[in-house]
C-alpha positions in Angstrom: -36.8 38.4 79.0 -33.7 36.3 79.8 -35.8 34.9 83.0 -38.4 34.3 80.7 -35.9 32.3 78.6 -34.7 30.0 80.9 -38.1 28.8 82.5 -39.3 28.1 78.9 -35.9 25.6 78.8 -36.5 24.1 82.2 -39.7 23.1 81.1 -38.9 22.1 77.7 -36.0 20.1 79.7 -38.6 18.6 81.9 -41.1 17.6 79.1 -38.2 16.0 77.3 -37.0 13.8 80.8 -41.2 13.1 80.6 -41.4 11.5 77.0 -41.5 7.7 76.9 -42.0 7.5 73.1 -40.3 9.3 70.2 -43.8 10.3 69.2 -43.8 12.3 72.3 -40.8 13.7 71.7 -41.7 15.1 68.5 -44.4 16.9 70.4 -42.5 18.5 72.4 -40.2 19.6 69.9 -42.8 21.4 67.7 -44.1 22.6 71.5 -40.7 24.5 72.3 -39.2 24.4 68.7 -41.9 24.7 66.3 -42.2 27.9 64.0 -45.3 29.0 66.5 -43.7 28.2 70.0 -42.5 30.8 72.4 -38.9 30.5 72.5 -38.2 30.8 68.5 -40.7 33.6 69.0 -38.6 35.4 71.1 -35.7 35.4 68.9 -37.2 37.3 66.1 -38.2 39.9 68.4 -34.9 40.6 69.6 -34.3 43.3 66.9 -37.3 45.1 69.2 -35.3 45.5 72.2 -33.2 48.3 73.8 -30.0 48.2 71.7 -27.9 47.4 75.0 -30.3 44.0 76.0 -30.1 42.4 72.4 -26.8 41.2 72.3 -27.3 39.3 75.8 -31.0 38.3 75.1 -30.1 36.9 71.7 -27.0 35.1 72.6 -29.6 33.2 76.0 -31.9 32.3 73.3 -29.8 30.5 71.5 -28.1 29.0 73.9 -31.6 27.5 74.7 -32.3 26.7 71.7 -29.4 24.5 70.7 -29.1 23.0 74.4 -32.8 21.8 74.1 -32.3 20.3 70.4 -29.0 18.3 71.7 -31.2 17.1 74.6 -33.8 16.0 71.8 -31.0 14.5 69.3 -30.1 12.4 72.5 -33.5 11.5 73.9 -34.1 10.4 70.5 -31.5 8.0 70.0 -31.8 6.6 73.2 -36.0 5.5 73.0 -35.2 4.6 69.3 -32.5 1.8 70.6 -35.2 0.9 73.5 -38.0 0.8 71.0 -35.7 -1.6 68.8 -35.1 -3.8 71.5 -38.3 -4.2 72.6 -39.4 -5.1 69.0 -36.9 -7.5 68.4 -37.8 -9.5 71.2 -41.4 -8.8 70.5 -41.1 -10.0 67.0 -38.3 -12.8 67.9 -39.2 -16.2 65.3 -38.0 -19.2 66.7 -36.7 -20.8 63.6 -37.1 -24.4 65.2 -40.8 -23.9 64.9 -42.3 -25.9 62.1 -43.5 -23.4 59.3 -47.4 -22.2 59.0 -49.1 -23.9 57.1 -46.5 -26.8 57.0 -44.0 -27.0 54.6 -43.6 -30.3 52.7 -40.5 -32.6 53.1 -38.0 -32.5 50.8 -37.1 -35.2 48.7 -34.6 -36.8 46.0 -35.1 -36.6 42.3 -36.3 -39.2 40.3 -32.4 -39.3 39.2 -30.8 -39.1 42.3 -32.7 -42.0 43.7 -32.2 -44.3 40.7 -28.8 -43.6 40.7 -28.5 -44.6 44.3 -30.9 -47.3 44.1 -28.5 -49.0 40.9 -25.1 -47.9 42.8 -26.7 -50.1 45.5 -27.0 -53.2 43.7 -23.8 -52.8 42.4 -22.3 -52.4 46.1 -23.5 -55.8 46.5 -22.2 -57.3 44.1 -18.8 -56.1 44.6 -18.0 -53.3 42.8 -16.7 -50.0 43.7 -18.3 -46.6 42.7 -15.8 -44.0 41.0 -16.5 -40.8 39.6 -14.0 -38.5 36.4 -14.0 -35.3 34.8 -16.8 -34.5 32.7 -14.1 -32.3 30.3 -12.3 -35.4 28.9 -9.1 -35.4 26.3 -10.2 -37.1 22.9 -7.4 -39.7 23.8 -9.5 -41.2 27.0 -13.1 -40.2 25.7 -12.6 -42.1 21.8 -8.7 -43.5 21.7 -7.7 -45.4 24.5 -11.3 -47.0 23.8 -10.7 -47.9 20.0 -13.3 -45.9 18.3 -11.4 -45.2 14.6 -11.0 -41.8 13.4 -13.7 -41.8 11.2 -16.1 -42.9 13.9 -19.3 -40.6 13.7 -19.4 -40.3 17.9 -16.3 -38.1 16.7 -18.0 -35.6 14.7 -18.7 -32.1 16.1 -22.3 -32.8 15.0 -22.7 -35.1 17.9 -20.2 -34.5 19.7 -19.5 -30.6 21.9 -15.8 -30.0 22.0 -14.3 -27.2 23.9 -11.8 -24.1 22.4 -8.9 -25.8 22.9 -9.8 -29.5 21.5 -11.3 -31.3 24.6 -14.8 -33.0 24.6 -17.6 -32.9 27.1 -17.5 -36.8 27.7 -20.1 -38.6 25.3 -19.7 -41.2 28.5 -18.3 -42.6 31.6 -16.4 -44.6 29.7 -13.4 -42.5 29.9 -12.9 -43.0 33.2 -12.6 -47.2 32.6 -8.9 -46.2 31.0 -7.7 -43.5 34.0 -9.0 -46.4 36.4 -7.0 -49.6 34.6 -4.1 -47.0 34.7 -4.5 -46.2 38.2 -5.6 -49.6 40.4 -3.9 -53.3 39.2 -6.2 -56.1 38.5 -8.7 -57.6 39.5 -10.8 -54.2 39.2 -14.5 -54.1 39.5 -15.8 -50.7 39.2 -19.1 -48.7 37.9 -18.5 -45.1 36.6 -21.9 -42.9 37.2 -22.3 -39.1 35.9 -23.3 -37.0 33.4 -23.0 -37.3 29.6 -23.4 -35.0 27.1 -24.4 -35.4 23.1 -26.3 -33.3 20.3 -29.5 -35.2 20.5 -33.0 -34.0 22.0 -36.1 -35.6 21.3 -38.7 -37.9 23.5 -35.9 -40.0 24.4 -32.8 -38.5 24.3 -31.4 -34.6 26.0 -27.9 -33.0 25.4 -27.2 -34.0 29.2 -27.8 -37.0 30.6 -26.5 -39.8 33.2 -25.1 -42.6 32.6 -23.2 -45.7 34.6 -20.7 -47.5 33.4 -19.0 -50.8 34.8 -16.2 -52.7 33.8 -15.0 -56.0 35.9 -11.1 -57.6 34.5 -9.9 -60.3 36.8 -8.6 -63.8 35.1 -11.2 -66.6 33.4 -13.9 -63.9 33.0 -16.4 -64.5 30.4 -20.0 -63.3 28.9 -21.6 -66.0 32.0 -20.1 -63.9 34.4 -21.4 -60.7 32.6 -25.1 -62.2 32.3 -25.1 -63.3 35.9 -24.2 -59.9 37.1 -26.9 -58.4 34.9 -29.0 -60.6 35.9 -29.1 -59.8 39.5 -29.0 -56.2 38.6 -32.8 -56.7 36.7 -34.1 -58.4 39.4 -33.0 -55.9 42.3 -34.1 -53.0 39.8 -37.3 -54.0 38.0 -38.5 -57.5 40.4 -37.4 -60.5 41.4 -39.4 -62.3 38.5 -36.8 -60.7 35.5 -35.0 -62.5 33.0 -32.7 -61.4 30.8 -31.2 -62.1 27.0 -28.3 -60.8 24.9 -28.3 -60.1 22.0 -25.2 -59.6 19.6 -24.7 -55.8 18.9 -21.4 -54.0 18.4 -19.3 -51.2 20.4 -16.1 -50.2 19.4 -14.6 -51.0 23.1 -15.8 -54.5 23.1 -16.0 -57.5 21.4 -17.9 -59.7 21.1 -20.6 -56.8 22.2 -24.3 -57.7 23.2 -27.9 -55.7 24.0 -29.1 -56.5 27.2 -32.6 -57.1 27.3 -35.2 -57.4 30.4 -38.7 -59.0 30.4 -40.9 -57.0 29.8 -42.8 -56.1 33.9 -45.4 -54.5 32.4 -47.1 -57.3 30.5 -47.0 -59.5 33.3 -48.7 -56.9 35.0 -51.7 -56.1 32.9 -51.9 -59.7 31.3 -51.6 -59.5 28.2 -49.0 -57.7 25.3 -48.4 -54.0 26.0 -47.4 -51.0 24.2 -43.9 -50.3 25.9 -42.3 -53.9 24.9 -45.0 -53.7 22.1 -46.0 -57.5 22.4 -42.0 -58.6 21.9 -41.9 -59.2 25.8 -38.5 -57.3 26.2 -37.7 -54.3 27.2 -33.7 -53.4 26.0 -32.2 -51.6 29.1 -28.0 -51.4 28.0 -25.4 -52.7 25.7 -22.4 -54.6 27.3 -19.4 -56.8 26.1 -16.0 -58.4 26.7 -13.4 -55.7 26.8 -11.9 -55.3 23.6 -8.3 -56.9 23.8 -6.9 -53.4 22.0 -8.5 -51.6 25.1 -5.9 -53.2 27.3 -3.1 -52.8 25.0 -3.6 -49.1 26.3 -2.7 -50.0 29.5 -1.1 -53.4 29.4 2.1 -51.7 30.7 0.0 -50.9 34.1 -0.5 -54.9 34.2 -3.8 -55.4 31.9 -2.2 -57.9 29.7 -4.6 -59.2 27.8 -2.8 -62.8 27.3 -3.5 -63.3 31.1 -6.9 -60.9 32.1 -10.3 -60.6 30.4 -13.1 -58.4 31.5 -16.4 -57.4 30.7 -17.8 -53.5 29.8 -21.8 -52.3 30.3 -23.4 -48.9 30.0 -26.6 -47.8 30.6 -28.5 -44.8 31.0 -30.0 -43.8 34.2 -32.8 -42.0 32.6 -34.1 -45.0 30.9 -34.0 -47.4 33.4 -36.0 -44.6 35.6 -38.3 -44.0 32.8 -38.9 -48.0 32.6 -39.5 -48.1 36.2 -41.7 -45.7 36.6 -43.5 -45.8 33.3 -41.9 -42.4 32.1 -43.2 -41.7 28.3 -40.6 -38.6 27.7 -37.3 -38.1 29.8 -37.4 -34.6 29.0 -40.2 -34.5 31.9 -37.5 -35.2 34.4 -35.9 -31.7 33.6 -39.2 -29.5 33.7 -39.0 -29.5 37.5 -42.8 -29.7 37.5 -43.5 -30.2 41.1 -46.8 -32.4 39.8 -44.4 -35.2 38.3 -41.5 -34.8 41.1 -44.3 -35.3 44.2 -44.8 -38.9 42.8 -41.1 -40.1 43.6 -39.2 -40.4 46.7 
């Protein structure tokens, strides 16, 4: 019985050495080790033997047994790490390969590339680009820019504050005062980023962009302002532009003005159209000489307004897209609807 034993485990040793595949292996375990092979076989029998050859027959069997499901366990693991290997570099992707079917290019948002394009012309002419906290102190977002305390902007109805008293900046304006406080005239600087405000309709959202320039240097006036506004129209909407101001009033300056642009899209079609409708200007920002009680903020930091004067403009950067491209609703920018986004870029 015990010979018996051990040529059942030199074969079931052999057949193991043999298998390439774990599939095999498994075969040859239900072979040897299944409930119907030989060698389990033999083990419930034991209880049939003489008394004196159980105890030695039983102890061989075992032995077998365990040795030959060790051998498995480690036949196993080794064709499972060779089987891995071979499929990794079966399957390998080379990641540098362009993508089946091709992937479209990525490109900016309307947004984005309005922003850049208007930080551009402003580049040009001069200025430098700065960017501030969107969480603003009442004292930089509405004081240090003389809106009164009874100013609507100030209300929570159109304007978000915060738990402890701060306001999400209703714009860029803010960072005019931290700038004047920081750099010495002459300064020339825009301010773009995002705004927020309780509005949302056609053409407004509760987020939004805006830019914001201020230029102080000495013997500045509204000529200077128009000029530079001017250029800006021209490099934005075409060389053929012209713009008018028109009086208007902001708390921050004075005297304050509208900025408008001729129209682009009459000239186009030839004759009156429905986004001027027939006046022949489009308005695209409000501007003005810096109120002198701005710089009495910072006239300590050298803005004294006996000696400087500067001019202020903001403007939305959804508008002037939406005027460019002939956007009819701004809130299309923010539906990420791949439809409108393919058309820019």
């Amino acid at each position: 019985m015990i010979d018996r034993i051990e040529e059942l485990e030199r074969q079931a040793t052999a057949a193991i050495d043999e298998a390439t595949t774990t599939v095999a292996l498994e075969q040859v375990r239900v072979q040897f080790l299944g409930r119907k092979a030989e060698l389990p076989n033999l083990l419930r029998s034991v209880s049939d033997l003489p008394p004196q050859e159980r105890g030695a027959v039983g102890k061989r069997a075992n032995e077998a047994r365990k040795a030959l499901e060790a051998a498995i366990g480690e036949r196993v693991a080794g064709l499972e790490a060779t089987e891995l290997d071979a499929r990794l570099i079966a399957d390998r992707i080379d990641v540098t390969l362009p993508g089946d079917p091709p992937q479209p290019v990525g490109r900016l948002h309307v947004l984005t590339q309005t922003r850049r394009e208007i930080e551009d012309v402003f580049l040009g002419l001069g200025f430098s680009v700065l960017e501030g906290p969107e969480v603003e102190t009442v004292h930089y977002n509405f004081d240090a820019l003389n809106h009164a305390p009874t100013h609507p902007a100030r209300g929570r109805t159109d304007t978000f504050y915060t738990g402890d008293g701060d306001v999400l900046r209703t714009h860029t304006s803010p960072m005019q005062i931290r700038a004047m406080e920081q750099y010495p005239p002459p300064l020339y600087v825009i301010i773009p980023g995002r705004v927020y405000r309780r509005d949302s309709d056609a053409t407004h959202t509760p987020q939004f962009h805006q830019v914001e320039g201020l230029a102080v240097d000495k013997d500045i006036t509204l000529a200077d302002l128009k000029g530079t506004l001017l250029d800006f129209s021209r490099a934005i909407f075409g060389a053929e532009r012209e713009v008018r101001l028109r009086p208007h009033f902001f708390p921050f300056t004075e005297p304050s003005v509208e900025i408008d642009v001729s129209c682009f899209n009459c000239k186009r079609n030839g004759e009156p159209c429905q986004v001027c409708k027939g006046t022949g200007w489009l308005e695209i920002l409000g501007a003005g000489m810096v109120d002198p009680n701005v710089f009495a903020y910072v006239a300590e930091h050298g803005y004294d307004p006996e000696e400087i004067q500067g001019f202020a403009f903001g403007m939305g950067i959804e508008r002037i897209a939406a005027l460019k491209y002939g956007i009819p609703d701004i809130r299309t920018l923010y539906t990420n609807d791949v439809r409108v986004l393919e058309q820019f870029g």
